[in-house]
N, C-alpha and C positions, 0 to 999 in steps of 0.2 A: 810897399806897393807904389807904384807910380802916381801921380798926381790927376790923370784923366783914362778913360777909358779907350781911348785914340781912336783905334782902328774898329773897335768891339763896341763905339759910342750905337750904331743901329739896334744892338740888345735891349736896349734901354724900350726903344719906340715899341720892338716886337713884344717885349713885358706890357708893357701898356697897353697896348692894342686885345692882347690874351684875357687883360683884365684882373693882371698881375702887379700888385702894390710893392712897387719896390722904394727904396727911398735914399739919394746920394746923399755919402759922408762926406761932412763939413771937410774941408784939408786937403782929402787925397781923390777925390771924385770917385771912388769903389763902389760899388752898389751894396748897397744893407739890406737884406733879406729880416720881414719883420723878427724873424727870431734871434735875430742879433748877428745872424753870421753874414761876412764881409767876401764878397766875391771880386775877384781883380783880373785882367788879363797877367799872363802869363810875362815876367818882365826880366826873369834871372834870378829873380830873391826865392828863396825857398818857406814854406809858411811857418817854417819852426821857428825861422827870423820873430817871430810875432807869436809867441808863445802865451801873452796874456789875453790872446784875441781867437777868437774862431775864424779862423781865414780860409777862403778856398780859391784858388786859382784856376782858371778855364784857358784852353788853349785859344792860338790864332785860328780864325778862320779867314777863308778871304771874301766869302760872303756869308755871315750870319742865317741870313734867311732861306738861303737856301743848304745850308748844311744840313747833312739829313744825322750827323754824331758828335757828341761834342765833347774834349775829354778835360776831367777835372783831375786835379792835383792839391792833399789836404796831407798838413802834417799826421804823422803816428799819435795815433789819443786826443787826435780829435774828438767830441763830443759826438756818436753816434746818431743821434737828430739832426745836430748840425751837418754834418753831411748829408744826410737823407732831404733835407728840405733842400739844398742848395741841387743836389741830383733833381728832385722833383719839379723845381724851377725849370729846368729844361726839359724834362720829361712833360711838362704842362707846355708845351711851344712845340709835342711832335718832335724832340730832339730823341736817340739811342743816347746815352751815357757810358761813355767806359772810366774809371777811376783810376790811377796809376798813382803812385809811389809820390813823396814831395822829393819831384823832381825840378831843378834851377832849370829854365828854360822851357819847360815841358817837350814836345814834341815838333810839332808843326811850328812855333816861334824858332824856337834855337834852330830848324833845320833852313827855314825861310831865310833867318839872319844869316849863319854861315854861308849861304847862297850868293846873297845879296851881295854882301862883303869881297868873298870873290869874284863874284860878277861886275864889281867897283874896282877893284884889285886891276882886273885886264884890263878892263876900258882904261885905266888912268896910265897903263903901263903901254897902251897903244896897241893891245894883242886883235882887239876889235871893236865895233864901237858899241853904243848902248844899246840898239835898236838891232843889231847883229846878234849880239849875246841873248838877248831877250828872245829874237823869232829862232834861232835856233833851239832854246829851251823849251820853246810852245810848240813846236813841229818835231822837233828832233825826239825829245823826251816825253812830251803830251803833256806836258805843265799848263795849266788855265792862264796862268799870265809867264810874262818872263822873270825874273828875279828885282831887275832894277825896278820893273813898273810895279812891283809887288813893294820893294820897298819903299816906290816912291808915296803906295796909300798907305804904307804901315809911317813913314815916317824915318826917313833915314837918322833922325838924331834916336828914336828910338831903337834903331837898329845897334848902333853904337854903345847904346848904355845896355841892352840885351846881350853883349857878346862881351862887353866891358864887365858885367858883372859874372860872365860863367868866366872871362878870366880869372877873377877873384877868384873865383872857388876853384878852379882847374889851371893853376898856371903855369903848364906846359908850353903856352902859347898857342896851342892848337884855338882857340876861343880869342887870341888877341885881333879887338879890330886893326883892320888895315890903315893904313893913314887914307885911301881913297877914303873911306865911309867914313872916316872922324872928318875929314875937309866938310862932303856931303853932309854928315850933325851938323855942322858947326855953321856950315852957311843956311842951313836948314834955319837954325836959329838964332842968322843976323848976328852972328858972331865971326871973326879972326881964328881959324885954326890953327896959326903960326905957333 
């Protein structure tokens, strides 16, 4: 699991506010549900990765607070409670829950990122520019933002290591970041892409 909660950091304030006692792990900023089990966004790693830990993975949303479903992702043999509480977590916030497979990427991240990625792919290749690609995906397709502004609150370095890691696991290429979005990480994070 990734080191902070980034884009999912608002879950935090809406736990609190609920009246819900959560508690961040030392290390990786995950949220700990008192019953030991570890919630993360959604980042490419799969939770069977973490087999001596009760992990559960929630998807991107682009607003927390107003999503009205939120879907989670828990290795095969997970602990049965453990699940259930971390379901219950959101089901205590007004959230629906649907539960799906321990899938890399989940849903709404891996499709957000693949978006993004080509939507950086064009702009750097000159097809259009950022503010073009974007009002077209808002108007055209009814998307709430465009891709690049989507990944500009997700975090374009996080974009990268999300499409960087379903490469690993998928490496057809279909999943490899583009070099626009590895520049974007990379300046993202005051680093040299070269």
């Amino acid at each position: 699991m990734r080191g902070d909660l980034g884009p999912a950091e608002p879950l935090v304030k809406l736990f609190e506010e609920a009246g819900i006692k959560v508690r961040r792990t030392e290390g990786d900023g995950s949220v700990e549900l008192p019953g030991g089990v570890r919630l993360g966004l959604a980042d490419g790693e799969t939770s069977f990765e973490h087999p001596d830990e009760e992990v559960v993975s929630f998807d991107l949303a682009l607003d927390y607070a107003a999503a009205s479903r939120i879907v989670l992702s828990a290795r095969e043999g997970i602990a049965p409670e453990a699940l259930a509480e971390a379901v219950g977590l959101f089901q205590a916030l007004g959230k629906k829950v649907s539960v799906i497979g321990d899938v890399p990427g989940m849903i709404v991240a891996r499709t957000v990122a693949m978006l993004a990625d080509l939507a950086a792919d064009a702009v750097d290749r000159g097809v259009a520019t950022a503010e073009d690609v974007d009002t077209a995906m808002r108007l055209g397709v009814n998307y709430p933002v465009g891709p690049l502004e989507w990944a500009g609150k997700v975090g374009h370095a996080r974009v990268r290591d999300l499409l960087g890691e379903l490469h690993t696991r998928y490496p057809t290429g279909r999943y490899a970041p583009s070099l626009a979005t590895a520049r974007r990480g990379c300046a993202e994070e005051g680093r040299d892409s070269r």
